[in-house]
FIGUKE-50302 format. One record per residue (C-alpha): residue number from 1; residue in three letters; x, y, z. Coordinates in steps of 0.5 Angstrom, whole numbers, plus 500, padded with zeros to 3 digits. Layout:
# residues N
NODE/NUM/Ala/X/Y/Z
...
***
This chain:
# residues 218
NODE/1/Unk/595/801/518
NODE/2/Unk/597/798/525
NODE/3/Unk/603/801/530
NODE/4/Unk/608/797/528
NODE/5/Unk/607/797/520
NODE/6/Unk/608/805/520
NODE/7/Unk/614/805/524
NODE/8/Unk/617/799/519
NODE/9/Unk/615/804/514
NODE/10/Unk/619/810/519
NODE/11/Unk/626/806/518
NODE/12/Unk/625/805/511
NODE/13/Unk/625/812/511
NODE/14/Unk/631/814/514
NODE/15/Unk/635/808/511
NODE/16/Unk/633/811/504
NODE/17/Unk/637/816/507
NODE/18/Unk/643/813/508
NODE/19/Unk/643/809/503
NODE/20/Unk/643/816/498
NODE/21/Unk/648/818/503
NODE/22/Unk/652/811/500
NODE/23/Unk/652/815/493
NODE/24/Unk/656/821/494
NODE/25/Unk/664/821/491
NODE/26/Unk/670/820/495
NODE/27/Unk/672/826/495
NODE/28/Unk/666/829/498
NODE/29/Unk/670/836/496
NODE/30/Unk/667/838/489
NODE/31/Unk/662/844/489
NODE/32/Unk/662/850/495
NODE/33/Unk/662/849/503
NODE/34/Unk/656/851/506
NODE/35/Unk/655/854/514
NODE/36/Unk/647/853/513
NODE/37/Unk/643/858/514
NODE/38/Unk/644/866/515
NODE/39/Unk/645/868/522
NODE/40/Unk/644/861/526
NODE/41/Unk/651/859/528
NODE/42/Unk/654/860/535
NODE/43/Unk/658/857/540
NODE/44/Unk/657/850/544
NODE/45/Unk/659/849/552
NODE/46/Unk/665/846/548
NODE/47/Unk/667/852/544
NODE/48/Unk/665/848/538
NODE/49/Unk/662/853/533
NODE/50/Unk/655/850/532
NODE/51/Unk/649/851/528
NODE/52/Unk/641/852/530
NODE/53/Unk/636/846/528
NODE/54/Unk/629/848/530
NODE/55/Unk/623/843/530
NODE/56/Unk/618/850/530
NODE/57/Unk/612/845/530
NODE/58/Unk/614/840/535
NODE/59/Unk/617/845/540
NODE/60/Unk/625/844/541
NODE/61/Unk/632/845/538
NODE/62/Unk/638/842/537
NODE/63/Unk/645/844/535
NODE/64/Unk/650/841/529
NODE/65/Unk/657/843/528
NODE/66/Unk/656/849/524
NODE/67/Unk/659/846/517
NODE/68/Unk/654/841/516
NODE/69/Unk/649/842/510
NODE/70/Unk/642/843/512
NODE/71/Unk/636/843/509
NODE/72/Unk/629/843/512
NODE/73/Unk/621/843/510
NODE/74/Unk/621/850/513
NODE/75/Unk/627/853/508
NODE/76/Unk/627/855/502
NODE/77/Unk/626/848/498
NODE/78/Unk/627/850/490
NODE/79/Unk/632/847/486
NODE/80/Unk/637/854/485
NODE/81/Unk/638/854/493
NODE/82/Unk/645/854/494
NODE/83/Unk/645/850/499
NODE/84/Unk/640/845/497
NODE/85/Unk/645/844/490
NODE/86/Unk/651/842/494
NODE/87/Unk/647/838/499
NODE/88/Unk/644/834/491
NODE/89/Unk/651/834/488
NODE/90/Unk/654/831/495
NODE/91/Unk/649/825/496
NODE/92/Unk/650/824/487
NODE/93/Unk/643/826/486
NODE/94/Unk/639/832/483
NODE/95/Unk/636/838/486
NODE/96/Unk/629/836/484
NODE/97/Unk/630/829/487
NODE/98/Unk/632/832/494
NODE/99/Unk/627/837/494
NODE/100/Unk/621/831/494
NODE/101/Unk/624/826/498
NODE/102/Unk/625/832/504
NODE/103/Unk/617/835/502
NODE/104/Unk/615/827/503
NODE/105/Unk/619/823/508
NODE/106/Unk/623/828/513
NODE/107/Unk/624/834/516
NODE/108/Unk/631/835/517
NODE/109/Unk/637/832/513
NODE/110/Unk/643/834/514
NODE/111/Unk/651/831/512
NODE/112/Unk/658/832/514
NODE/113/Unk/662/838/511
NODE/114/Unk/668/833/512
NODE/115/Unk/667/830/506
NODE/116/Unk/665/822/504
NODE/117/Unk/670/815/508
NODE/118/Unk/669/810/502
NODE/119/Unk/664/813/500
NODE/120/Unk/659/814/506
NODE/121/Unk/657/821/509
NODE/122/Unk/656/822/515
NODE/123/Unk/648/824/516
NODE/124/Unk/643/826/522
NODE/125/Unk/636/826/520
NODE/126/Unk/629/827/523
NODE/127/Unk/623/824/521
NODE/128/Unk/616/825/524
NODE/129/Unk/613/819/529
NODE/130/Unk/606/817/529
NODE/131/Unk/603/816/536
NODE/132/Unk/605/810/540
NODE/133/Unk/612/808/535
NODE/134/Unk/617/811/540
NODE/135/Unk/617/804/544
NODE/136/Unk/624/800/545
NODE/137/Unk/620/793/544
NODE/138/Unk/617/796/538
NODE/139/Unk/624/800/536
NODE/140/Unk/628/793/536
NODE/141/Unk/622/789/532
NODE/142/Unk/623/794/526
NODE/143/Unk/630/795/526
NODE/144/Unk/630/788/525
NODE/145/Unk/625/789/519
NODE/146/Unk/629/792/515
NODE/147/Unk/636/788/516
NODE/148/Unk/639/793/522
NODE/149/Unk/642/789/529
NODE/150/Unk/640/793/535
NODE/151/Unk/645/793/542
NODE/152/Unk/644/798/547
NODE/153/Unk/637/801/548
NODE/154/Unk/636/806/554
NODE/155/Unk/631/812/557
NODE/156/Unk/633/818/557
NODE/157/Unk/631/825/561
NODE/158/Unk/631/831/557
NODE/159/Unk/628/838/557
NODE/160/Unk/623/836/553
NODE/161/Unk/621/830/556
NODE/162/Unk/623/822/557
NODE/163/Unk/626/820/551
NODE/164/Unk/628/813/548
NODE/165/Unk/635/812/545
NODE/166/Unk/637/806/540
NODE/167/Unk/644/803/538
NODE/168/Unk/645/799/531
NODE/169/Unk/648/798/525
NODE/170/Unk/646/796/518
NODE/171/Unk/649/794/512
NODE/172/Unk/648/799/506
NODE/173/Unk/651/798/500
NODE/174/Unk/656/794/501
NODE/175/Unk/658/799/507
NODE/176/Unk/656/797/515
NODE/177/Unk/653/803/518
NODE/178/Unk/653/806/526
NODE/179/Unk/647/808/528
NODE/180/Unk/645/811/533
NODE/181/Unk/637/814/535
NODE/182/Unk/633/818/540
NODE/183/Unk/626/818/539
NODE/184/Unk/623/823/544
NODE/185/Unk/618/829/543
NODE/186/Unk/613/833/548
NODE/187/Unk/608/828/549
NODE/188/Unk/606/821/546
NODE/189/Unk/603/824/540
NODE/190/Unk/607/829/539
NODE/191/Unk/615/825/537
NODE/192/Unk/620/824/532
NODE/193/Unk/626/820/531
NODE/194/Unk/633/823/530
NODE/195/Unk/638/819/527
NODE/196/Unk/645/819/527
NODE/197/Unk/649/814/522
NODE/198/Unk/656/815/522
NODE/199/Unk/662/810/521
NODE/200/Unk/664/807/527
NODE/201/Unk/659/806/533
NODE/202/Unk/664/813/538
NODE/203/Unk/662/817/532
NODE/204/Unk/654/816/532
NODE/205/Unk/655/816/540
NODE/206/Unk/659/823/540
NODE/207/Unk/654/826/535
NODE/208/Unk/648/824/539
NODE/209/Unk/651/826/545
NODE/210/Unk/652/833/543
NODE/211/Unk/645/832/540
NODE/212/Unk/642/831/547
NODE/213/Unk/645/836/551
NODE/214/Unk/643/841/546
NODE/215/Unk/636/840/547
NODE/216/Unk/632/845/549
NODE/217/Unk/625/848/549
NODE/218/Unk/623/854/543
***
């Protein structure tokens, strides 16, 4: 399989993503609110309360607002968790489904605890790159691949080495997505692509900002 041909796959995967997202009720508001796991929230430079998100096998952390539902390979993927119930029944499927799609195509999903606008929820995820993907050139060809329109790209210094960052939207059941991503990792053998769908392009901009300066080592 060549390099451009698994990063096509990569960003099928996270706008599989956004299009579960798509599903979820208006209200968003039905079933219990969530903090994410026991023990992992504390408070931003900016004050905000903020939950951990570790990538154990790649080294590194980031924070997300405390509210957001988490779910990750590394938790506990049953259908009786809690968390993963309400996560199921805001993104309108079951808790089964959801437990294969996260053992099979990321690593990280997490949506907003704000509720749904026109249906759409909020989402950061993280899915695994192979070598060599996390280029501008090949970035731009693949989000066209799947109907996504890219503006700004750029290279960002962070603590856990060069990153690459992407600005796009995509049309996803009837609704425009704002997508921002950052593909970085300790080394070019070693990345993966963080993904930041939202309503509006200062939305996913804001979220990814805080994503990069939360960025750290573990």
């Amino acid at each position: 399989m060549t390099t451009l041909s698994r990063l096509t796959r990569t960003l099928t995967t996270a706008t599989a993503v956004l299009a579960l997202g798509l599903t979820a009720g208006c209200g968003g508001s039905s079933g219990p609110k969530t903090d994410g796991p026991a023990g992992t929230s504390t408070t931003s430079s900016s004050g905000v309360e903020v939950q951990t998100v570790a990538l154990k096998k790649h080294g590194f952390s980031f924070q997300l607002p405390k509210g957001w539902s988490k779910i990750d390979r590394d938790g506990a993927l049953n259908a009786s968790n809690p968390v993963m119930k309400n996560m199921a029944e805001k993104l309108g499927t079951t808790p089964e489904k959801l437990i294969q799609y996260v053992e099979t195509s990321v690593e990280v999903m997490a949506v907003t605890d704000q509720g749904a606008d026109s249906g759409f929820l909020e989402n950061v995820n993280v899915v695994p790159l192979t070598p060599g993907q996390a280029t501008e050139s090949q970035m731009r060809l693949q989000i066209a691949a799947v109907g996504g329109k890219t503006s700004d790209t750029s290279t960002v210094d962070t603590p856990i080495g060069k990153g690459v960052t992407i600005t796009y939207t995509l049309a996803t059941g009837g609704t425009v997505v704002a997508g921002k991503a950052l593909a970085v990792g300790a080394s070019s053998d070693d990345q993966v692509l963080i993904t930041v769908s939202a309503h509006t392009a200062s939305a996913a901009g804001d979220q990814l900002e805080a994503i990069l300066a939360s960025l750290a080592k573990i």
